[in-house]
C-alpha positions in Angstrom: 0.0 0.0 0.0 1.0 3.4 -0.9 2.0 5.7 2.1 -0.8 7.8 3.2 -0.1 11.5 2.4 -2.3 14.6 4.4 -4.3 16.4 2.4 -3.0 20.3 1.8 -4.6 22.4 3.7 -4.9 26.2 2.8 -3.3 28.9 4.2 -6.8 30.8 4.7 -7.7 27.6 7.0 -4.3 26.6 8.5 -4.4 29.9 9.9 -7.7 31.1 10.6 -7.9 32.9 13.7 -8.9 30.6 16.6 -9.3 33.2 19.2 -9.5 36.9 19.2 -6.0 37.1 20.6 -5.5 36.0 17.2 -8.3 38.2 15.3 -5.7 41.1 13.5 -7.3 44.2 12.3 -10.5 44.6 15.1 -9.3 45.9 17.7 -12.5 48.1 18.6 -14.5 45.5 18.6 -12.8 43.3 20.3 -12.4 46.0 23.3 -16.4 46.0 23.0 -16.7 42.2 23.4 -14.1 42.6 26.1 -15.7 45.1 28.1 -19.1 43.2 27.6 -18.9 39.9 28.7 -16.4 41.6 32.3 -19.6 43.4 33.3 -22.0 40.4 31.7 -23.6 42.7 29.9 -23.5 40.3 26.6 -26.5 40.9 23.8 -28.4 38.0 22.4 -28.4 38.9 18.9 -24.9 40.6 16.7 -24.8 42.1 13.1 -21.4 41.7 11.6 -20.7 43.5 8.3 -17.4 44.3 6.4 -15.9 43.7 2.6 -15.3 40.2 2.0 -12.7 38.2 3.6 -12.0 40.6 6.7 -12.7 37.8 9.7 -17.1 37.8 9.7 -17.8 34.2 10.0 -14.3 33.4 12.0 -15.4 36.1 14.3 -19.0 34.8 14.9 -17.1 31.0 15.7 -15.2 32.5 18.1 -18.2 34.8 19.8 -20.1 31.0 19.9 -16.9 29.4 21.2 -16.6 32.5 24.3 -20.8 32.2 24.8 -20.1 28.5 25.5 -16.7 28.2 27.5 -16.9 25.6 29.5 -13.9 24.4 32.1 -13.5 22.4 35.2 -14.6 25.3 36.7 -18.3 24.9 35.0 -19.7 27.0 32.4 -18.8 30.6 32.0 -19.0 33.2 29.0 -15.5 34.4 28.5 -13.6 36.2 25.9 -9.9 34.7 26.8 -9.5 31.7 25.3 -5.9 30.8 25.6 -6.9 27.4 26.8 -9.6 24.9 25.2 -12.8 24.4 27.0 -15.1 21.3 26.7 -17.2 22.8 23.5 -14.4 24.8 21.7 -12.9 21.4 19.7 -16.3 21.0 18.5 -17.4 24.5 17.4 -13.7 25.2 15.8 -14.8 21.9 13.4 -18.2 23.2 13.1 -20.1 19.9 14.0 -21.0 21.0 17.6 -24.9 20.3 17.6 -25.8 23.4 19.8 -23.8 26.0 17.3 -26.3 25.9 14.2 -24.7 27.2 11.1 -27.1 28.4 7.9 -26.0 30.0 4.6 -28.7 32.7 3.8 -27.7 32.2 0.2 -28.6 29.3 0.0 -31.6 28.9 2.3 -33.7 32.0 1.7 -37.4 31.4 2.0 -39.5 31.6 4.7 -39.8 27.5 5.5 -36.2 27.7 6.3 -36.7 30.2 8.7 -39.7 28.3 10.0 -36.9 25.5 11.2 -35.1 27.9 13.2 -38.3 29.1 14.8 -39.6 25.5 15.6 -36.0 24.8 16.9 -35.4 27.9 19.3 -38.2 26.4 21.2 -36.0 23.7 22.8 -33.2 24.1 25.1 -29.6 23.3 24.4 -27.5 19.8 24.0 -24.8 20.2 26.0 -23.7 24.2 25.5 -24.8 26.8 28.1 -26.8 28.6 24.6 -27.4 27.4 21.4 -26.1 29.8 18.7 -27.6 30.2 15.3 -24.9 31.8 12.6 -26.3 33.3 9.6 -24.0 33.9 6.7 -24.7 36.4 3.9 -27.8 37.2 6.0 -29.0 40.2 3.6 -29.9 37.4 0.8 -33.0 36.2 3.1 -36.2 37.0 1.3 -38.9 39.6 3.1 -40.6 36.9 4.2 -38.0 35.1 5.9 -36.8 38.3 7.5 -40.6 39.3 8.9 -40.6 36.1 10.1 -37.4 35.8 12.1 -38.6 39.4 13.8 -40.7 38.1 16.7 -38.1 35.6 18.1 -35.4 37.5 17.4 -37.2 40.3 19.9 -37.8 38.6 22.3 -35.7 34.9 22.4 -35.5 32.4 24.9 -32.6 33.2 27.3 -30.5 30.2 26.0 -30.2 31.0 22.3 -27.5 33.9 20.5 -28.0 35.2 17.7 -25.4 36.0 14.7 -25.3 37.3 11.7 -23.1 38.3 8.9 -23.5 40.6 5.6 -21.5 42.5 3.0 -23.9 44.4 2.1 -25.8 45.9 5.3 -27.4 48.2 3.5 -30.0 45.2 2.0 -30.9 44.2 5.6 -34.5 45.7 6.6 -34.0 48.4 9.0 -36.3 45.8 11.9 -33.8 43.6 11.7 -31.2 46.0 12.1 -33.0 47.7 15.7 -32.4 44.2 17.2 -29.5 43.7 16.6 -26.2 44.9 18.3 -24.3 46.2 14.9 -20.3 45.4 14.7 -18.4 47.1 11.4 -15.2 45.2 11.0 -12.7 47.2 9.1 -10.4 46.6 6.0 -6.8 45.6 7.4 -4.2 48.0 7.1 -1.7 47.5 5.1 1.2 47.2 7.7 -0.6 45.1 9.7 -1.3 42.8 6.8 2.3 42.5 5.9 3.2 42.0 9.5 0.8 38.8 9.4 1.8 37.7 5.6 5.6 37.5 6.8 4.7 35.7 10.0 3.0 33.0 8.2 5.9 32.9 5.6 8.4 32.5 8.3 6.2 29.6 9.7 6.5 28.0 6.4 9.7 28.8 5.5 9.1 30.5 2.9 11.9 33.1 1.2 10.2 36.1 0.1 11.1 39.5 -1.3 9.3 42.9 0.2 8.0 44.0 -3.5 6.3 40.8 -4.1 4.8 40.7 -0.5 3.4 44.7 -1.4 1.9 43.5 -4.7 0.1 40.6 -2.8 -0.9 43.3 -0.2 -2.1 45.9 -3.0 -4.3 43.1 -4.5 -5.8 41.8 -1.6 -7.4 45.2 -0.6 -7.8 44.8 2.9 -9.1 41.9 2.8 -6.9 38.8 5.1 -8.9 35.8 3.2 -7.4 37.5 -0.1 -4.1 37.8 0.5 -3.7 34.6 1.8 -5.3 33.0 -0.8 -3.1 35.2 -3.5 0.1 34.2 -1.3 -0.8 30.5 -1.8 -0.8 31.0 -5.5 2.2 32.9 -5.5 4.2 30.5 -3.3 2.9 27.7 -5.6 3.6 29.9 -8.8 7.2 30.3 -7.4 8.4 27.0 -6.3 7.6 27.4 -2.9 9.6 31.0 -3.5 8.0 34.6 -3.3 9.5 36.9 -6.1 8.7 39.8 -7.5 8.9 38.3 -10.7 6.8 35.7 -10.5 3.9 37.4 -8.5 3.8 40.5 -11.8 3.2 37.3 -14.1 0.9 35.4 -11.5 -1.5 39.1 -11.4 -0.8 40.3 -14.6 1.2 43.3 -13.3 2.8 45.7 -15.5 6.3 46.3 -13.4 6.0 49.4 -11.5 9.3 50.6 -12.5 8.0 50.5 -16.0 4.9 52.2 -15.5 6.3 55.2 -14.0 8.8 55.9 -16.7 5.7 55.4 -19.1 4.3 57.9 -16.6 6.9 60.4 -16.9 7.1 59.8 -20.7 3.5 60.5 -21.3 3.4 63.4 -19.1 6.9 64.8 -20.5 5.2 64.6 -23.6 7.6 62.3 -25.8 3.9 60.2 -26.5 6.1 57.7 -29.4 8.4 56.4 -26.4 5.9 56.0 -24.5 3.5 54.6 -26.8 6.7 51.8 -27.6 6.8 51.6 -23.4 3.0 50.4 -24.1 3.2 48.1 -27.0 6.6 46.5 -24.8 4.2 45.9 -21.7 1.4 44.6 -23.8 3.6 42.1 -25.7 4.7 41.1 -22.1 1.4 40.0 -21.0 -0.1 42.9 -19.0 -3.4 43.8 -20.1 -4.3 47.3 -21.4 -6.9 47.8 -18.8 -4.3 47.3 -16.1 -1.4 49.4 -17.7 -4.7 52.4 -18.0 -5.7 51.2 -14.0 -2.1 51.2 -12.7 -1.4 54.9 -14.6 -4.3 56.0 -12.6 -3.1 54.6 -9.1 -0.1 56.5 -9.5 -1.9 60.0 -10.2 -4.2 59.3 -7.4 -0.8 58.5 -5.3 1.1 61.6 -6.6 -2.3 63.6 -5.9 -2.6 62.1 -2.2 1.5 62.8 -1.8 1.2 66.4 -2.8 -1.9 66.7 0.3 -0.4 63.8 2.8 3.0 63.9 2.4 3.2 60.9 5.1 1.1 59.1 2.5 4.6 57.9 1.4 5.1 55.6 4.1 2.7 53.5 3.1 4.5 49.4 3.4 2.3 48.4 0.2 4.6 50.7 -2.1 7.2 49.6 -3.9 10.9 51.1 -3.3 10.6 52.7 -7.4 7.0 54.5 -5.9 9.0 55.7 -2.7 11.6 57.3 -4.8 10.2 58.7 -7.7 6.5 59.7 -6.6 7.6 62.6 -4.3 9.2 64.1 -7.2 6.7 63.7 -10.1 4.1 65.3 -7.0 6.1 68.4 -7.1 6.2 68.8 -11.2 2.9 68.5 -11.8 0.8 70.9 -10.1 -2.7 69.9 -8.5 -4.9 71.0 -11.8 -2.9 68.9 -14.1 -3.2 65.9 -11.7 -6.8 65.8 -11.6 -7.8 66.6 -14.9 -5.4 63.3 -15.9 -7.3 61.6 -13.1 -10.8 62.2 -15.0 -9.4 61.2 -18.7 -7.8 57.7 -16.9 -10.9 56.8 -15.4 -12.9 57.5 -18.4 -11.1 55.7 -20.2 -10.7 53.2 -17.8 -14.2 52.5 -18.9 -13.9 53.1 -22.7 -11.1 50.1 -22.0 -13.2 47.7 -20.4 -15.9 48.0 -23.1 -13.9 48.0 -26.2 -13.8 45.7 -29.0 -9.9 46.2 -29.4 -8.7 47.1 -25.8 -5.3 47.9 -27.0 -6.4 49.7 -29.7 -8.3 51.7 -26.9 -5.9 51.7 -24.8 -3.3 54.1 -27.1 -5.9 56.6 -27.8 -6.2 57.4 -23.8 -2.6 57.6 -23.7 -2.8 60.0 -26.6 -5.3 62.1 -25.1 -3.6 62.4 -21.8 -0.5 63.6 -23.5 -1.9 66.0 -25.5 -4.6 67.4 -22.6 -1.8 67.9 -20.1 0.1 69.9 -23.0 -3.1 72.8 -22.3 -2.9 74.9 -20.4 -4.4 75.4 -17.0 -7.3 77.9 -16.1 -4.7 79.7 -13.7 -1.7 79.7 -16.1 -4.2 80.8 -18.7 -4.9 83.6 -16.7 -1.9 84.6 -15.6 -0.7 84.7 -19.0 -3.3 86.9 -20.2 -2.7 89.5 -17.6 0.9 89.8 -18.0 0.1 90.6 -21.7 -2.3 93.3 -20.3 0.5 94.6 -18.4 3.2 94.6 -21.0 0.7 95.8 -23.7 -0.7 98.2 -21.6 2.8 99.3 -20.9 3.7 99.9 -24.7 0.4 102.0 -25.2 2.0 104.1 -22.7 4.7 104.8 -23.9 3.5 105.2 -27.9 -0.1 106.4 -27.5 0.2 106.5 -31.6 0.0 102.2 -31.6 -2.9 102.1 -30.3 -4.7 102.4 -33.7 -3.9 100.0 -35.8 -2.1 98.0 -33.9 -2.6 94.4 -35.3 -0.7 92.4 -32.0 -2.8 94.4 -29.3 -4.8 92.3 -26.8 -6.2 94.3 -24.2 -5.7 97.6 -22.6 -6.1 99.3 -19.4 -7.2 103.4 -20.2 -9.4 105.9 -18.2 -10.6 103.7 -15.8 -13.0 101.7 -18.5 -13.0 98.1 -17.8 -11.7 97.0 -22.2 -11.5 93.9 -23.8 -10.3 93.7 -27.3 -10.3 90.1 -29.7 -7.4 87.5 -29.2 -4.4 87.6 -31.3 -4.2 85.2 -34.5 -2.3 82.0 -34.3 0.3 81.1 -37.2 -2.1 78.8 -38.3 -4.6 81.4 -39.1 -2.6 83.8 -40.6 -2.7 84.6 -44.5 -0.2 85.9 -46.8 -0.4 89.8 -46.8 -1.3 89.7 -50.7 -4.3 87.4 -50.1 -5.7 89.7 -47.5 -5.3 92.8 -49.4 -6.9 91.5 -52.2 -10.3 90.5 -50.2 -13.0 93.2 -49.8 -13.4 93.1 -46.2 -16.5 95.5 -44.6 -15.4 97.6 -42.1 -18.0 99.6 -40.5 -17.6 103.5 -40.2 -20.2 104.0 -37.8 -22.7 102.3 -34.9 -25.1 101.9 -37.2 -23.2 99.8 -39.7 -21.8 98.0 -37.1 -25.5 96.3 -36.6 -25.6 95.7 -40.1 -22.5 94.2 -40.1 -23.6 91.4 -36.9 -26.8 91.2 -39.2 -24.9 90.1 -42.0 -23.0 87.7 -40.2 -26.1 86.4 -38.6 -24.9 86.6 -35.3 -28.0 87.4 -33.6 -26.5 87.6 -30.5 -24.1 90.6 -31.4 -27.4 92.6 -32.9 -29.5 91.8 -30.1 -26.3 93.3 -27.6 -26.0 96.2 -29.8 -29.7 97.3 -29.7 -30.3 96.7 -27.0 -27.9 96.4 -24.3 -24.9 98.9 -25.4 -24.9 102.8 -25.7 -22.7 104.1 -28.1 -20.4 107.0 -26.9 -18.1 107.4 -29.6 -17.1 105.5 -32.4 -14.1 105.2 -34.9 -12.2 103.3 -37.0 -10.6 100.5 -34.9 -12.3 101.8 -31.4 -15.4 102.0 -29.6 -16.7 103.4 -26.8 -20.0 102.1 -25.5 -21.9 102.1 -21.9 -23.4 99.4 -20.5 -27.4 99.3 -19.9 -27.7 98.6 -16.3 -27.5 94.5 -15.1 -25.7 93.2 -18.8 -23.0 91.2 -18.2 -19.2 92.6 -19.0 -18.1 89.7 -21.1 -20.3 90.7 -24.1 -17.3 93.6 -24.3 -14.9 91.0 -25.3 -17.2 88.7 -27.1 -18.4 92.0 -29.6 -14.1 93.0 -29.7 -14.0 89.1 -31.1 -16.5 89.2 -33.1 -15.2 92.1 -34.9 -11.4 91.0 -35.4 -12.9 87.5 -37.5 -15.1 90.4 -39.4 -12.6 93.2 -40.4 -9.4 91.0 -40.0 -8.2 93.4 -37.8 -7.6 94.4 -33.9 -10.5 96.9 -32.7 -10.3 98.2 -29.0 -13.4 98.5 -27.3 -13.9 100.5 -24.0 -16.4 100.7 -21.6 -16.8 104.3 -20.8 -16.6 105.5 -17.4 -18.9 108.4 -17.8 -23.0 108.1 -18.1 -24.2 107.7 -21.6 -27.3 109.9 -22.2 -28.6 109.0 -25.3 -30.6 105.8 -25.5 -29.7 102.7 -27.1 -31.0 102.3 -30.5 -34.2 100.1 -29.1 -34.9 102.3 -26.5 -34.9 104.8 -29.7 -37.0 102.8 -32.1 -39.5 102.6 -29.0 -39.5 106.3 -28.4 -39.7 106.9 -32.0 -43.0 104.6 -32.6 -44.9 106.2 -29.6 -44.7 109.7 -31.0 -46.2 107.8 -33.7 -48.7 106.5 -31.6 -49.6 109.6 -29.9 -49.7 111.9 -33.3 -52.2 109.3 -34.7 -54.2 109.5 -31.6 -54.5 113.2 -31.8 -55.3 112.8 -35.7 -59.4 113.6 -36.1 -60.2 110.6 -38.2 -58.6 108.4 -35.4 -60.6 110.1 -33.0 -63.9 109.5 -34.8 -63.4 105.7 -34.8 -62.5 105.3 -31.4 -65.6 107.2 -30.5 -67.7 104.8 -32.1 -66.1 101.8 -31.5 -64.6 102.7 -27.7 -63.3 98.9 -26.9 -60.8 99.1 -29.9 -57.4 100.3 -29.6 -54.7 101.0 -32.3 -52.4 98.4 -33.1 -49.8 99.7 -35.6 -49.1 103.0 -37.3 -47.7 103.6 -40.9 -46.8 106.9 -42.6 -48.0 107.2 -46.0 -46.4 109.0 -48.5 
C-alpha cells in the first residue's frame, strides 16, 4: 500500500484565527466584546458587516466558542480563550450540535426560517446557549426576514443570535433595531504585511518585500485575499515569493515600468511612450491594467502632494518611494486631476472595447496631449501679463494704439476693455491674399448692426440694440456704456466678433462716464410712440375710437 499522504490544507484555514488574541485588524471591537462579557452585559443577537474576507464568519465561531466556554470550573462566557474548553474542539470543526450554522444564500425562504423558529423552542445539548450563525444574511427574502422578527425580539434566554452581511445596507432596517451592529474594518496595510511575513516565516518560505506589497495591493484589505493570492504565489514560485513571478501570477505591468511610461507621457515624448506600451502589452499585461495602474499613480502623486506621510505607506514599492515625491512636485494639483478624469474614463472606454489595445493608445494619446493645455490659472496669468506689457507699450506710444494688429487688451481711463485674441500662425494669410479681399469695415454704430446682421450673429445685434450705448465710435475703437444688469463679457465677445469680421484688432472700452442717449431700441420705442400719440390726436382716429370705444390702435404707418 502506498504511504498515506495529508491532504493540503490552505493557508486561509491553517491559519484562521482561533481566538480573538489572534483576530488582527478589530481591535475596537474586540475591546467591545471585552468590556461586555467583564460586566456580563453580553447581547443575544450581533450584526457583523465588512468587505469580504476581513474575519465575519471566524469572528461569529469564536463569539459561539466565548458564549459557550466551558472548564473544570463549569460554564462561564469568557472572551480569553488561551486554553480549550469542553465545547471549543467542537465549534472550531463546526459539528457541535448546539452551534447551528445556515448560509442565507442558500436557504432563503420563509420554510427555512420556519426551522429555526420550531428549533429555538427547545433548550440546548450540552452548551450553556445554542447559537444560530447566519451567513450572507441580507440574501434572506422579506418573508423570511418578517418572520425571524418576533423571536429575534424577544428569544429564549438560551439562544444567540449572529449574523453576517457584506452588504448591510439590504438588511430591513427591523432587523437591524435588534441587533447589536459590529463594522469590521479593512486591514491595514502594515498590519497585513506584519501577518503575511509571519506566516511565511512559519512556512519557511523566502520572500522579497515587492512581491509581498503586490500581494498586499491586490488583496485590498481583505486577510482571506491575501492569503489565498500568497498560496498561489508561493505555488507559482516554487515554494519562493518573487517579484517576478507574482507581476506574471497578477498580470502586473512592473511598476518601475509604469512610472517611466508615466513620466514619458506626461513629459510629452507620446512615441516612447506609446513603444513603453506596445513593450508591456507584448509582455502580457493587459491594457486595462497598464490604463488602471497609470491612474493609481496619479491618485498617489495627488494624495502625496496633500499627505506627504502618505509615502510611508508598506504596500509601495521602493521605485514609488523614490520617484512619486518628485513627479508630486512637477505637476501641479490641476494637471493631476484633470489626468485623473481622462484615466478613469477611459478606464471604462477600456473595459468596453472591441480592441482594448487599440483603446488603450488613444487614452494615452489624449492624456499627453490634454496635459500639453494649459491650466485655467496659467491661462490667466498669462493673459494679464500681456495686459500689463501691452498696456505698458500703449504708454509709452499712444500712436500704436490704432492700428495695432498684435494688441490684446488695454487698461485706459478707468474703462474696464477687452479687445479680440491675437491670430495663431495657423490662421494667418499671406499679406497679398488679405489685401486683395473686400473686407467690410464699419464707419459708424449703425453699420456695425448691419454688419452682426450680415454675419447672422443674432447675439451681437440683439447686444448692440439693446444692451450697449454708443459713446463714440471710430475706425478701430469703440466706446459704449453698458445698460444697467448686462454682463461685461459681451465687451470681449463683440471686440472678437469684430477682429474674425474686419481681419483686424479693434479696441473697445467701456466708458466711465453716463451715456445719455438711449440705445438704439430704446430709440426705435421712443420713435413709434410719438407715432402713436400723433395718430391718436389725428381727427379721423378720434372719430373711430368714439364709435367703436373697446378698440385700440395696433400699428401706425406713414404714407407718403
Amino acid at each position: 500500500m502506498g504511504e498515506n499522504v495529508s491532504p493540503y490544507l490552505v493557508l486561509a484555514r491553517k491559519y484562521r484565527p482561533l481566538s480573538f488574541n489572534e483576530l488582527i485588524g478589530q481591535d475596537a471591537m474586540v475591546q467591545t466584546f471585552a468590556n461586555a462579557f467583564k460586566s456580563n452585559r453580553i447581547h443575544h443577537a450581533f450584526m457583523l458587516t465588512g468587505v469580504r474576507g476581513v474575519g465575519k464568519t471566524t469572528t461569529a465561531r469564536i463569539l459561539a466558542r466565548a458564549f459557550n466556554f466551558v472548564d473544570e470550573n463549569g460554564a462561564k462566557p469568557n472572551i480569553d480563550l488561551k486554553t480549550n474548553g469542553e465545547n471549543c474542539s467542537a465549534i472550531i470543526d463546526g459539528n457541535h450540535v448546539d452551534v447551528i450554522e445556515m448560509d442565507a444564500a442558500s436557504n432563503t425562504g420563509i420554510d427555512d426560517i420556519r426551522e429555526i423558529i420550531d428549533s429555538v423552542k427547545y433548550g440546548p445539548v450540552s452548551a450553556p446557549y445554542k447559537v444560530y450563525i447566519i451567513d450572507e444574511v441580507h440574501m434572506l427574502s422579506k418573508q423570511a426576514f418578517n418572520g425571524l422578527l418576533k423571536t429575534l425580539e424577544e428569544p429564549p434566554s438560551y439562544v444567540k443570535f449572529i449574523f453576517a452581511t457584506t452588504e448591510i445596507q439590504k438588511v430591513p432596517v427591523t432587523i437591524l433595531s435588534r441587533c447589536q451592529r459590529f463594522d469590521l474594518q479593512r486591514i491595514n496595510a502594515d498590519v497585513m504585511s506584519e501577518y503575511l511575513l509571519t506566516i511565511l516565516e512559519k512556512e519557511n518560505i523566502a520572500t522579497e518585500n515587492e512581491a509581498l506589497s503586490m500581494i498586499v495591493r491586490a488583496g485590498d484589505g481583505s486577510v482571506r485575499d491575501c492569503l489565498s493570492l500568497l498560496d498561489q504565489a508561493i505555488a507559482h514560485g516554487d515554494s519562493k515569493l518573487e517579484a517576478k513571478n507574482v507581476k506574471t501570477m497578477l498580470g502586473l505591468a512592473d511598476r518601475s515600468a509604469i512610472i517611466d511610461l508615466f513620466e514619458m507621457l506626461f513629459s510629452g515624448n507620446i512615441s516612447q511612450g506609446l513603444e513603453l506600451f506596445e513593450k508591456l502589452y507584448n509582455g502580457g499585461a493587459a491594457p486595462q491594467i497598464i490604463i488602471s495602474e497609470l491612474a493609481d499613480l496619479v491618485h498617489l502623486s495627488t494624495r502625496f502632494k496633500i499627505i506627504p506621510a502618505s509615502i510611508d505607506d508598506v504596500s509601495l514599492t521602493p521605485d514609488e518611494i523614490k520617484r512619486v515625491p518628485d513627479i508630486a512636485n512637477k505637476l501641479g494639483m490641476a494637471v493631476l486631476t484633470r489626468s485623473w478624469q481622462i484615466l478613469t474614463k477611459g478606464l471604462n472606454e477600456v473595459k468596453n472595447a472591441a480592441n482594448d489595445k487599440q483603446s488603450g493608445e488613444m487614452v494615452l494619446i489624449r492624456l499627453v496631449y490634454a496635459c500639453d493645455l494649459p491650466t485655467p490659472d496659467e491661462l490667466i496669468e498669462k493673459i494679464e501679463k500681456q495686459q500689463k506689457i501691452q498696456a505698458q507699450q500703449t504708454l509709452n506710444n499712444p500712436s500704436s494704439l490704432r492700428g495695432n494688429e498684435n494688441a490684446n487688451t488695454k487698461a485706459h481711463g478707468g474703462a474696464n476693455l477687452a479687445l479680440a485674441q491675437p491670430v495663431s500662425h495657423q490662421q494667418i494669410k499671406p499679406a497679398s491674399k488679405v489685401i486683395s479681399q473686400s473686407i467690410p469695415m464699419p464707419t459708424s454704430y449703425a453699420e456695425l448692426v448691419s454688419l452682426a446682421a450680415k454675419n447672422r450673429d443674432l447675439s451681437i445685434k440683439y447686444a448692440l440694440e439693446n444692451d450697449l450705448k454708443a459713446v463714440s465710435f471710430e475706425l478701430g475703437r469703440i466706446e459704449v456704456a453698458l445698460v444697467e444688469g448686462v454682463n461685461p463679457s459681451i465687451i470681449a465677445t463683440l471686440a472678437t466678433r469684430l477682429k474674425s469680421w474686419t481681419n483686424r484688432v479693434w479696441l473697445v472700452t467701456i466708458s466711465s462716464k453716463e451715456a445719455l442717449q438711449p440705445t438704439i431700441r430704446e430709440s426705435q420705442d421712443a420713435e413709434k410712440q410719438s407715432e402713436f400719440d400723433a395718430a391718436y390726436e389725428d381727427e379721423l382716429v378720434k372719430a373711430v375710437l368714439e364709435v367703436f370705444p373697446s378698440s385700440k390702435l395696433v400699428d401706425v404707418k406713414i404714407r407718403d
